[in-house]
N, C-alpha and C positions, 0 to 999 in steps of 0.2 A: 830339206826338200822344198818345205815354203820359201825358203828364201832365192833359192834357184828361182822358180816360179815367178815371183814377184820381180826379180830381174832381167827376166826374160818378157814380162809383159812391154808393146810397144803400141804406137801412137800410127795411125795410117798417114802416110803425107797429106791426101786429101783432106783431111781433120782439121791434120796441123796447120795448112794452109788459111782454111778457115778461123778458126781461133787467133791466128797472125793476120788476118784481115788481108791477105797478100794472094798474087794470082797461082796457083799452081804449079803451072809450069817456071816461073821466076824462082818460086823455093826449090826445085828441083835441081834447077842451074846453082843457087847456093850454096845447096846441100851437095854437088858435083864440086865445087870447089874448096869447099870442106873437105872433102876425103883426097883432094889433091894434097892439101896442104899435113893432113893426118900422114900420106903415105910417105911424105917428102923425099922424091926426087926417086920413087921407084919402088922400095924397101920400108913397112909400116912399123913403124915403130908402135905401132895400136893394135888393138884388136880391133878391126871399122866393124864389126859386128856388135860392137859393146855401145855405139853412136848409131850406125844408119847398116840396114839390111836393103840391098837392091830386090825388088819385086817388078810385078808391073799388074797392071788389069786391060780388060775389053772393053773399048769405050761404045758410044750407041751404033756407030758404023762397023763395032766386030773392028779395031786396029788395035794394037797393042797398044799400051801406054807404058814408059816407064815410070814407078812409084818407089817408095819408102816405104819399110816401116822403120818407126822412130823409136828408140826406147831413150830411157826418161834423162840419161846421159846425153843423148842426140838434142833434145829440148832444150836442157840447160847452154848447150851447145850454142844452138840455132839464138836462145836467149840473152845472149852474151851482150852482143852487141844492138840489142834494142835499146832504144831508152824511152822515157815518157810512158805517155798512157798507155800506146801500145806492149811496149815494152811490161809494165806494170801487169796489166791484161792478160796479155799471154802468159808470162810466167805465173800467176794465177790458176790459170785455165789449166794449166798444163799439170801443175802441184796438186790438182783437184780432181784430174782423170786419173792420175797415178795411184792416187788415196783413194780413190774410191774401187781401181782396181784391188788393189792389197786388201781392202777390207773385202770383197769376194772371195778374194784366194784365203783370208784367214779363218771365213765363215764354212770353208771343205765345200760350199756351190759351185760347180764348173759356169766360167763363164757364159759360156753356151746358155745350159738351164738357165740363169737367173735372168738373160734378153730373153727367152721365150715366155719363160715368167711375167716379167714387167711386160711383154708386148700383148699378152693373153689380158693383164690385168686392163692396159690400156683399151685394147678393143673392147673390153667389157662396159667401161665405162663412157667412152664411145656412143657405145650401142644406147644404154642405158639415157644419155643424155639426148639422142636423137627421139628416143619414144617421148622423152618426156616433151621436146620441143613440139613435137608431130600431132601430140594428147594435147597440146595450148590449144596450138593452132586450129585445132580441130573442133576443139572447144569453142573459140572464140569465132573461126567461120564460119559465121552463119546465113541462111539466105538474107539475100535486098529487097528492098521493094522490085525491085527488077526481077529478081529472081521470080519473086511469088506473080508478080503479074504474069512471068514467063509461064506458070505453072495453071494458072488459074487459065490463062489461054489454051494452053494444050488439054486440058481436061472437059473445057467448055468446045472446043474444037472435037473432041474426039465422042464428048456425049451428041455431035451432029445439033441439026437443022431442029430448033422445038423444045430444045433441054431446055428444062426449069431452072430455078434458083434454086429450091430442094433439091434438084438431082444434081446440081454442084456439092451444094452442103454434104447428101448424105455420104458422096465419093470423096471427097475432104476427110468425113469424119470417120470413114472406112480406114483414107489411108493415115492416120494418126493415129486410132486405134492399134495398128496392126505395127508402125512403129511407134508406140509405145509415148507420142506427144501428146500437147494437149494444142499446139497451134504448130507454123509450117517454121516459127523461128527456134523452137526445141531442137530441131534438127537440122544437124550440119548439112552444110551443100554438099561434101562429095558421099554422105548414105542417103540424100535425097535423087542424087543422079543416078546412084547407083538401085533405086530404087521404082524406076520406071516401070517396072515390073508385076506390084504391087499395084501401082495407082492403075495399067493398064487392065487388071486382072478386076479392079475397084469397078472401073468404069464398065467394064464387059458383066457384072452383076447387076447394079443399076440401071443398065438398056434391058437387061433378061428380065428384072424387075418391073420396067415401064410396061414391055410386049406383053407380060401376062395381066398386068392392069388395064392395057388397051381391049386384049380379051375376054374380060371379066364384064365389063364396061357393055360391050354388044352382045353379051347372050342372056 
């Protein structure tokens, strides 16, 4: 049963195209006059299914396309007549998908499971490397002297006409407290933008702060 299996496994033209470093539709025309010459003169003296299976797919326009699949007879085929690197290459490439297929089909994994397998693994890891990238970056951007003077502006702009240098400091030291720094470079740029919030709610204490000082002041 495994061996049926394993000789039935085959190579997509597009693939094979690729690995032969060659344009698609040219292996197609090839691979058409290969099974000219398999049928010779009308009557196959082959099985062309034991070399090349006619298929096709839907390319981005929704057309048909005609395709291949290749099995590993069809390869050696197509390999015949390469020489050199290419040549070298491909029949490689090709000895290498075939063995790696068999080893699936020996292991009882349907081909299927084992790409959703590997594709599951691959997103994981994926994923995984993207946070870590995301946790540098995040790490390491931190605000500029631009930034902070951006920031020192808008707090000195929003505590209005008459703010002190203390009611700078204690709205600084509100909003550091509350995220958890001890200066404005502790903290990355994008939780300090996304932190307006904090500093506006800062600033709206130390004006309520001053009003009852001014208050205290005349009675």
């Amino acid at each position: 049963m495994n061996d049926l299996k394993i000789q039935d496994q085959t190579l997509d033209s597009r693939e094979v195209a690729e690995m032969m470093e060659v344009n698609h539709f040219d292996l197609t025309r090839k691979i058409k006059k290969h099974i000219e010459y398999l049928i010779d003169g009308g009557e196959s003296n082959f099985a062309l299914s034991d070399f090349f299976q006619e298929t096709s797919y839907l390319s981005e326009q929704n057309k048909e396309i005609l395709n291949y699949q290749i099995t590993r007879k069809g390869c050696e085929l197509l390999a015949h007549k390469m020489t050199g690197r290419k040549g070298t290459q491909f029949t490689a490439k090709y000895i290498q998908k075939f063995h790696a297929m068999e080893k699936h089909i020996a292991s009882g994994i349907p081909l299927s499971e084992m790409k959703a397998s590997i594709e599951t693994i691959a997103e994981d890891i994926f994923q995984r490397k993207a946070d870590e990238i995301s946790s540098v970056m995040d790490e390491y951007y931190r605000p500029t002297h631009k930034h902070k003077l951006g920031i020192s502006q808008y707090i000195k702009n929003r505590l209005g006409v008459g703010a002190t240098q203390d009611e700078y400091e204690l709205v600084k030291q509100r909003v550091l407290l509350k995220l958890d720094a001890t200066k404005w470079e502790d903290i990355p740029v994008e939780t300090l933008k996304d932190s307006l919030n904090i500093i506006d709610e800062s600033i709206r204490v130390i004006k309520l702060d001053r009003q009852v000082n001014q208050i205290s002041i005349f009675e």
